[in-house]
BATOR-129056 format. One record per residue: residue in one letter; x, y, z of N, C-alpha, C, O in turn. Coordinates in steps of 0.1 Angstrom, whole numbers, padded with zeros to 4 digits, always signed. Layout:
aXYZXYZXYZXYZ
...
END
This chain:
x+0643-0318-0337+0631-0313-0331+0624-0324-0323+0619-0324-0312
x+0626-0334-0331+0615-0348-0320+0629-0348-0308+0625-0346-0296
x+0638-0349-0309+0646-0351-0300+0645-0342-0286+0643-0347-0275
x+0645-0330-0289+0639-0320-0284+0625-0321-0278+0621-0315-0268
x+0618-0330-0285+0602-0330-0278+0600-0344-0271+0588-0348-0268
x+0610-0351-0268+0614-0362-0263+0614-0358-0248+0605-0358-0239
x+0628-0354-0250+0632-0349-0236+0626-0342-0230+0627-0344-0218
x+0617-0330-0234+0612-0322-0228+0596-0331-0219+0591-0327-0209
x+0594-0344-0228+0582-0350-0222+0587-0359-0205+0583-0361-0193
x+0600-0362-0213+0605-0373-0200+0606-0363-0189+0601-0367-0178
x+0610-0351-0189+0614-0340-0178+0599-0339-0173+0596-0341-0162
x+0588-0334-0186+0576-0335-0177+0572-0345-0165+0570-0342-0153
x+0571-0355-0170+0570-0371-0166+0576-0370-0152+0569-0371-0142
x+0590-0367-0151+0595-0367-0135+0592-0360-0131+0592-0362-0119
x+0590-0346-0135+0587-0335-0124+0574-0338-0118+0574-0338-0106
x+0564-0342-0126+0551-0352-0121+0549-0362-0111+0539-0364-0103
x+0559-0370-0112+0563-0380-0103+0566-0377-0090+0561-0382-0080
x+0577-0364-0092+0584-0361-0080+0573-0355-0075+0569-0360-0064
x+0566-0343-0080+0561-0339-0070+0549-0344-0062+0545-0340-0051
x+0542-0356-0072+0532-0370-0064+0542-0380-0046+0539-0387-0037
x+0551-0375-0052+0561-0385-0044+0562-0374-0031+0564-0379-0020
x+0561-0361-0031+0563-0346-0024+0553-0346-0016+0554-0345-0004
x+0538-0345-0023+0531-0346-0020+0526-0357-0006+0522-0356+0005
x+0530-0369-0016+0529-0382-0004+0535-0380+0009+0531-0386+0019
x+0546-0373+0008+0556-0372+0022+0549-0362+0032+0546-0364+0044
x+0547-0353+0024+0540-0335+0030+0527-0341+0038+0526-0337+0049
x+0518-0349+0034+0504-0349+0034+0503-0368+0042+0498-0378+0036
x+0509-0367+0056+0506-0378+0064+0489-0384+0059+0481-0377+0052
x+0487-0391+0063+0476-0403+0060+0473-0407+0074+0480-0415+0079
x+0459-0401+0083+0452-0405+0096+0446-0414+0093+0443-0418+0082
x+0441-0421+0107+0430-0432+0108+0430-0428+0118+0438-0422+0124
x+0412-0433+0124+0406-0437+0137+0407-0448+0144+0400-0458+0144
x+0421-0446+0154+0423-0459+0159+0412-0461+0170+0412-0450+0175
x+0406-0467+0175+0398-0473+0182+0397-0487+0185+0404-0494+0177
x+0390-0493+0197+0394-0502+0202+0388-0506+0217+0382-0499+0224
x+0392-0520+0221+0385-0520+0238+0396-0527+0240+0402-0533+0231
x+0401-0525+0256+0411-0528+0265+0407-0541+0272+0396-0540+0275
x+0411-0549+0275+0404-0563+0283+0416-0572+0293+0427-0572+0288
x+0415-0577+0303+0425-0585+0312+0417-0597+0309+0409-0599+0301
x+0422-0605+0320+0413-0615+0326+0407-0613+0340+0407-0603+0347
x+0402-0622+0343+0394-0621+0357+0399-0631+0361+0404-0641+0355
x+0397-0628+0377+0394-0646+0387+0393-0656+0378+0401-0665+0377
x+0380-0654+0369+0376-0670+0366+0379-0675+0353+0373-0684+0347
x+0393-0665+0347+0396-0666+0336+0386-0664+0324+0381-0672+0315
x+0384-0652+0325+0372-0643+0314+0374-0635+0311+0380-0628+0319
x+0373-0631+0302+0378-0610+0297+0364-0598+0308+0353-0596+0311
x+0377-0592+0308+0370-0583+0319+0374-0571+0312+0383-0573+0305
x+0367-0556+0312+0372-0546+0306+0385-0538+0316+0387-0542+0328
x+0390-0532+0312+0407-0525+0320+0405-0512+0314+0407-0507+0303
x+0401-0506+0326+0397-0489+0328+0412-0487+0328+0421-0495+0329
x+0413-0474+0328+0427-0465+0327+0437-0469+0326+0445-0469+0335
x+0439-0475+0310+0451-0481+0306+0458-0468+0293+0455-0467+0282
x+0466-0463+0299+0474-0454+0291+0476-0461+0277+0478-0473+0275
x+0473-0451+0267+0477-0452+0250+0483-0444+0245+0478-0433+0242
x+0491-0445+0243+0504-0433+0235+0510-0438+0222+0515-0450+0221
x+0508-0428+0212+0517-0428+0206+0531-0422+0206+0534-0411+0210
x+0539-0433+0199+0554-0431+0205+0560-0421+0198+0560-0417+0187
x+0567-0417+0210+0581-0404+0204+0567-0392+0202+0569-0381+0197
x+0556-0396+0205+0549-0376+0203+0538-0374+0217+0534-0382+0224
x+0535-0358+0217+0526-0365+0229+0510-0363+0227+0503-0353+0231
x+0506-0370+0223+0493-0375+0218+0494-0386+0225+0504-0393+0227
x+0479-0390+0230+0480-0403+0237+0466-0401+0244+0460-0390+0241
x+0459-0411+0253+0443-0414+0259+0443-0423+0268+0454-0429+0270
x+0433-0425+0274+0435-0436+0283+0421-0445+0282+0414-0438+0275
x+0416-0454+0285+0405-0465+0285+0399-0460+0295+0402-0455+0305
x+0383-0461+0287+0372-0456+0300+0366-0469+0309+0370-0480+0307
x+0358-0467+0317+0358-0476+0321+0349-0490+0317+0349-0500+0324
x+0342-0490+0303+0342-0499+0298+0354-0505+0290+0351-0514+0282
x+0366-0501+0293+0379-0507+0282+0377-0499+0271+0388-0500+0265
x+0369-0490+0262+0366-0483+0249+0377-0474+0247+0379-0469+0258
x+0383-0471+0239+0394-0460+0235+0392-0452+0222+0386-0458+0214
x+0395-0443+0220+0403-0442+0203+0406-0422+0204+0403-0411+0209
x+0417-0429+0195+0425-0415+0196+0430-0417+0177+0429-0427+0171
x+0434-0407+0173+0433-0399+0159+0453-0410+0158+0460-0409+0169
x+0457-0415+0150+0468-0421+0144+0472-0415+0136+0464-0406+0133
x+0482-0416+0128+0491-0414+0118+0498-0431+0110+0506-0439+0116
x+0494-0432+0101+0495-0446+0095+0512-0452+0094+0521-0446+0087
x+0514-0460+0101+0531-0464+0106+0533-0460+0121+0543-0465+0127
x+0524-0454+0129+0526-0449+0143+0529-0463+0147+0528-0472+0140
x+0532-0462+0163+0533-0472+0173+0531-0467+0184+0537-0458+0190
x+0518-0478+0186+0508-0472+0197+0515-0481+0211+0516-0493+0209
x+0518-0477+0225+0521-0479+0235+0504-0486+0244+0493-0479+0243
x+0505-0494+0250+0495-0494+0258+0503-0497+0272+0512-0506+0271
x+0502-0490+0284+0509-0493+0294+0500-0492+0308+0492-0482+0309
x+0501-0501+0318+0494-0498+0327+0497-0507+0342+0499-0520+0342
x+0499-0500+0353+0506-0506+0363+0504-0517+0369+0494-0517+0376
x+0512-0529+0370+0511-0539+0371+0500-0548+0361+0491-0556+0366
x+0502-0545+0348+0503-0553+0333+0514-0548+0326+0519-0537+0329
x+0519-0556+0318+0529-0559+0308+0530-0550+0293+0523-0555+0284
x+0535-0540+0291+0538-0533+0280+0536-0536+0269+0541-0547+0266
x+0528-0531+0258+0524-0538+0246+0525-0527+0239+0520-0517+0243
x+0533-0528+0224+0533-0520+0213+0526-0529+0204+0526-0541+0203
x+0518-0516+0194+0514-0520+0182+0517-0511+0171+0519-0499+0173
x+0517-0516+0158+0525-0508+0147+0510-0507+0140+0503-0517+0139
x+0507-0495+0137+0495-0494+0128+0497-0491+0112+0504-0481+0108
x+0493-0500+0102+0499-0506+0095+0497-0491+0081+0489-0482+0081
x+0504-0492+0074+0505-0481+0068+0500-0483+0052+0501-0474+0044
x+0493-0499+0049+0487-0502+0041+0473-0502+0039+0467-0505+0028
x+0465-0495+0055+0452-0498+0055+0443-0488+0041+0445-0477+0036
x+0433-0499+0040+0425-0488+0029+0413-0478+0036+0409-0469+0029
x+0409-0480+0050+0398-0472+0055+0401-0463+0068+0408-0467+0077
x+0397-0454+0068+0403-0445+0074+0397-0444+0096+0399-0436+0104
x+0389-0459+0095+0387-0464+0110+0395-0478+0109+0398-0485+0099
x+0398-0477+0123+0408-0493+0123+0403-0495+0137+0403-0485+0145
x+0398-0506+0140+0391-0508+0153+0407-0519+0158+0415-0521+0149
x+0408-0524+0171+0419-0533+0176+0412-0536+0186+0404-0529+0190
x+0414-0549+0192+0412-0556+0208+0422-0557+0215+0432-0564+0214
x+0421-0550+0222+0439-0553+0229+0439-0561+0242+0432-0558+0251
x+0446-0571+0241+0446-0583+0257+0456-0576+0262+0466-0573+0255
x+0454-0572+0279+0465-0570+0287+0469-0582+0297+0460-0589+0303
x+0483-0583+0300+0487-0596+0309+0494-0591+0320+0505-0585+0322
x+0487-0596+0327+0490-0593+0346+0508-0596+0347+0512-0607+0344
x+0516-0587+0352+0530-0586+0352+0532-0586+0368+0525-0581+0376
x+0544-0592+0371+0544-0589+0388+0559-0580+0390+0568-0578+0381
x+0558-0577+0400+0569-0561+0400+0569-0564+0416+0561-0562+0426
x+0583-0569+0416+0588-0573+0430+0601-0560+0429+0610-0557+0421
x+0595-0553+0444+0597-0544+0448+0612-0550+0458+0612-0562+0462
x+0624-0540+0463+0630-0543+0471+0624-0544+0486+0613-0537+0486
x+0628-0550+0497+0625-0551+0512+0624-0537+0520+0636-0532+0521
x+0615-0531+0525+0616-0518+0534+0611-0525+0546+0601-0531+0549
x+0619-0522+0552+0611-0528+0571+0612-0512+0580+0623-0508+0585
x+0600-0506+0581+0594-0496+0582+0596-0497+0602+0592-0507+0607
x+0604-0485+0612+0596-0489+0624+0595-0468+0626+0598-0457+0622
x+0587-0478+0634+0580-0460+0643+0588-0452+0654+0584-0441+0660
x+0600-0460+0656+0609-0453+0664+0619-0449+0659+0622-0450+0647
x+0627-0443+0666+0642-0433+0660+0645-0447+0660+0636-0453+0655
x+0652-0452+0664+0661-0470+0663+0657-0479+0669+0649-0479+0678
x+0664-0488+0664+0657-0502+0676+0662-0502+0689+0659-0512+0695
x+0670-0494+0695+0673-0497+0708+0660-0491+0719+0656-0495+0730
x+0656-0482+0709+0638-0472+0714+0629-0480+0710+0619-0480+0717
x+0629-0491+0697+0618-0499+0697+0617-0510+0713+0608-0511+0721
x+0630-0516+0711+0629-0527+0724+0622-0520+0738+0613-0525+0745
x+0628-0507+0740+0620-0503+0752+0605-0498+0754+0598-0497+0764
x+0603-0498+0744+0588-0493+0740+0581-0507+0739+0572-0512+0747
x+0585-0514+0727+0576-0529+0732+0579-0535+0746+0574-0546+0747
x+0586-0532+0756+0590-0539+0767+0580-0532+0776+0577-0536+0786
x+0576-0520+0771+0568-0514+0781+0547-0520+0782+0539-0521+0791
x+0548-0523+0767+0535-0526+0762+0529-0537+0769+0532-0548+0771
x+0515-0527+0773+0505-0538+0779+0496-0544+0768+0484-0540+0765
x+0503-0553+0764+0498-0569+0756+0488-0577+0760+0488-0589+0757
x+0476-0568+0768+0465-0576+0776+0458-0585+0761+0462-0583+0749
x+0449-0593+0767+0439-0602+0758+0429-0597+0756+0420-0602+0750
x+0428-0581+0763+0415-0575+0754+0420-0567+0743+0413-0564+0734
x+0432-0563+0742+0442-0554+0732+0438-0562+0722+0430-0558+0714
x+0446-0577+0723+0447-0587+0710+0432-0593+0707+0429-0595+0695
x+0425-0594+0716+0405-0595+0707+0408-0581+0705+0411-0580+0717
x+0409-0570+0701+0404-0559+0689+0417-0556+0681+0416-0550+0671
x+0427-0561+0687+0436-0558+0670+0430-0569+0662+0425-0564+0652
x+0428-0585+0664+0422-0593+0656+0410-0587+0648+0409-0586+0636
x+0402-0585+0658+0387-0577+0653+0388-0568+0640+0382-0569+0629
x+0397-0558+0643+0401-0548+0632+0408-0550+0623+0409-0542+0614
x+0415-0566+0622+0421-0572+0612+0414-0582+0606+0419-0590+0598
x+0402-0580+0609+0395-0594+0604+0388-0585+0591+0384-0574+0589
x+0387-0600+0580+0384-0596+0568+0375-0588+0564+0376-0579+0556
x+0363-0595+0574+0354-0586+0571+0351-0572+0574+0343-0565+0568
x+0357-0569+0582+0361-0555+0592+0366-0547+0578+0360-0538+0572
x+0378-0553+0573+0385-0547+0562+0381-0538+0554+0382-0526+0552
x+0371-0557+0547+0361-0550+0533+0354-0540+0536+0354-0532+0527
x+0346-0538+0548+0338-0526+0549+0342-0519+0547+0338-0512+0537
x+0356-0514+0557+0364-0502+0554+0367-0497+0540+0368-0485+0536
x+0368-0510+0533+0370-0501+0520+0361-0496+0514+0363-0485+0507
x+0348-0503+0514+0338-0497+0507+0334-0483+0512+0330-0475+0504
x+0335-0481+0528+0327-0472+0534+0333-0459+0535+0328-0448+0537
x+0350-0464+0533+0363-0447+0531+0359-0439+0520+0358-0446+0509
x+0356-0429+0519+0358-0418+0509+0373-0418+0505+0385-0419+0510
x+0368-0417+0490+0378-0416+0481+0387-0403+0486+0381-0395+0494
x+0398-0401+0484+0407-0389+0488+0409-0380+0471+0403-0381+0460
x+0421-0370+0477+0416-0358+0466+0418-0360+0454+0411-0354+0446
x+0428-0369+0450+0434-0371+0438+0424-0381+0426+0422-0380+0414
x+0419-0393+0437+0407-0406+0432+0399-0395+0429+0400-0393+0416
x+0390-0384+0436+0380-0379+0436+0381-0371+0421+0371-0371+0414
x+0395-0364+0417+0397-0361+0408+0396-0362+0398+0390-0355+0390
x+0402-0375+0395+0401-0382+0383+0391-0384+0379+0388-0381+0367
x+0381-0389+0388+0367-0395+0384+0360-0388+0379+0355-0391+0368
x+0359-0376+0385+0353-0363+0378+0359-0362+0367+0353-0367+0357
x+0373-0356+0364+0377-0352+0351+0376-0363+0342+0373-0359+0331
x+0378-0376+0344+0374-0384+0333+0358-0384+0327+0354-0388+0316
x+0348-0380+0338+0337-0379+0337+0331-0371+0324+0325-0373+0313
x+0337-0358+0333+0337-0346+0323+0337-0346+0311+0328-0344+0302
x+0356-0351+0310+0358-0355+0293+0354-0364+0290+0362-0370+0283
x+0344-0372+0291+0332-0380+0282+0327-0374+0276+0327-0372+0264
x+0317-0367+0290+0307-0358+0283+0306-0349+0270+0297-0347+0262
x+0318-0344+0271+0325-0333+0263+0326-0340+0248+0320-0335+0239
x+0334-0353+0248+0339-0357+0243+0328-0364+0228+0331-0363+0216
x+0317-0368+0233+0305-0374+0230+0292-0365+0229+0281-0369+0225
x+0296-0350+0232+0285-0343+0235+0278-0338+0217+0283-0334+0207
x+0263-0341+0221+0260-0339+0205+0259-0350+0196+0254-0349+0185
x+0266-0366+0200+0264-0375+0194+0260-0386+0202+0257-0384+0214
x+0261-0399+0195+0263-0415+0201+0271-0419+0199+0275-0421+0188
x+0279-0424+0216+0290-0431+0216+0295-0443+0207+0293-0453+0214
x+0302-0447+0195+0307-0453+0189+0304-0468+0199+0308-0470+0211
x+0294-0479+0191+0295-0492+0197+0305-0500+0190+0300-0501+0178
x+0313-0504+0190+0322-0516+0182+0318-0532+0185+0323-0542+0180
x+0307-0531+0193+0303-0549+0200+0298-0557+0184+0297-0569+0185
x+0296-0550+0170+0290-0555+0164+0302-0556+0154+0299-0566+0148
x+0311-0552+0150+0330-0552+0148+0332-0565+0143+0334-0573+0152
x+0334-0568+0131+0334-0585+0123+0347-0582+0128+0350-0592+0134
x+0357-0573+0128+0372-0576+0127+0372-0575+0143+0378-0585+0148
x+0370-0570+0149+0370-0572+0166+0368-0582+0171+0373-0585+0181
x+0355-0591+0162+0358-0606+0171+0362-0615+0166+0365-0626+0171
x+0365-0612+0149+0378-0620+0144+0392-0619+0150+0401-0627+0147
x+0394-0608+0160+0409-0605+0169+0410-0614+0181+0419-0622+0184
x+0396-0609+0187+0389-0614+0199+0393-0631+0200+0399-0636+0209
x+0387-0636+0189+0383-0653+0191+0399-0652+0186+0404-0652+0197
x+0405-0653+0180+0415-0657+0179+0428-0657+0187+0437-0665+0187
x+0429-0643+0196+0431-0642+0210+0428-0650+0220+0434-0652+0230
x+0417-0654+0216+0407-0662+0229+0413-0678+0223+0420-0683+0232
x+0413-0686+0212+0423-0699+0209+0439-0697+0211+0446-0707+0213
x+0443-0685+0212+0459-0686+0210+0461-0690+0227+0473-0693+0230
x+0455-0690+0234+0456-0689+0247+0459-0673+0258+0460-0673+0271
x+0459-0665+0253+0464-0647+0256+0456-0648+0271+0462-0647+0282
x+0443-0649+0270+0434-0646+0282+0441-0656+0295+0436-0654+0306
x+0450-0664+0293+0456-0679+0304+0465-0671+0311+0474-0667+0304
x+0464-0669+0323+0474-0661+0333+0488-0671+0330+0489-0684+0331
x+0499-0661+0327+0514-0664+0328+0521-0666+0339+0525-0656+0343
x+0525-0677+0346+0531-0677+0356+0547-0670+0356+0554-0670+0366
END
């Protein structure tokens, strides 16, 4: 009879086990990953880095950096978060699967990458035998060359850029990112992290490792 009431306890015991262990598998474990995006600047300073893609890998869930650098998107504990952004350098992070609190704030440094493209030498004619005749025809006066200068000159430039309207696609974004703020925030206050003991514990130690020193 005890033998009998032995085994029947041990059987309890694992079926208990197993299905705590079932449970654990069935029932992922989220966090609030959040975070600010940062480069450097000209004068070697942290600057924030608007629209830096965040994905988590292998699913498609993912966000991008507003234009203060601020992020956060909903994790799964073990993910690996992608940050990617054109002309900076690919960075994964593994979000750790031991945390006890269900926000996880991160600083993430991005590093300026250079992306040397192949040679295109672009002309405006069917071939060069129609270029040669066409520049042979060109009146090359000295008032031509004072306003191609003029229109090449820096400051001529800068204006232009400031003074062009955005086209359809810029105009888009800005709005739709706009939008989904609004949306996003509506009804509350935006999440500050500036006050984040573990953000400038990341920060300053980022900032001694050297990370913010452009890579040649």
């Amino acid at each position: 009879m005890k033998s009998h009431l032995r085994i029947f306890t041990i059987v309890t015991m694992l079926m208990i086990v197993v299905s705590q262990l079932s449970a654990q598998e069935t029932n992922p474990r989220y966090v609030q990953f959040s975070g600010v995006v940062v480069t450097e600047d000209e004068n070697g300073d942290p600057e924030p880095l608007p629209y830096t893609n965040i994905a988590i890998l292998n699913t498609p869930r993912g966000t991008i950096s507003e234009f203060d650098g601020f992020f956060s998107i909903v994790a799964e504990a073990g993910d690996t978060v992608v940050f990617s952004r054109i002309g900076f350098k690919e960075v994964r992070h593994v979000i750790q699967d031991s945390l006890e609190d269900d926000f996880y704030s991160w600083y993430q440094v991005m590093s300026q990458d250079s992306i040397l493209l192949p040679e295109a030498v672009i002309y405006p004619w069917p071939s060069r035998e129609h270029y040669k005749i066409e520049f042979l025809a060109m009146d090359v006066s000295n008032e031509l060359r004072d306003l191609a200068e003029e229109n090449m000159a820096k400051e001529m430039i800068e204006a232009m850029v400031y003074e062009l309207p955005g086209d359809g696609k810029e105009s888009f974004n800005i709005e739709n990112t706009k939008q989904w703020n609004e949306y996003r925030y509506e009804g509350q206050y935006k999440p500050q992290h500036i006050f984040d003991p573990i953000a400038w514990s990341k920060f300053i130690k980022a900032w001694k490792n050297g990370d913010f020193k452009r890579k040649n």
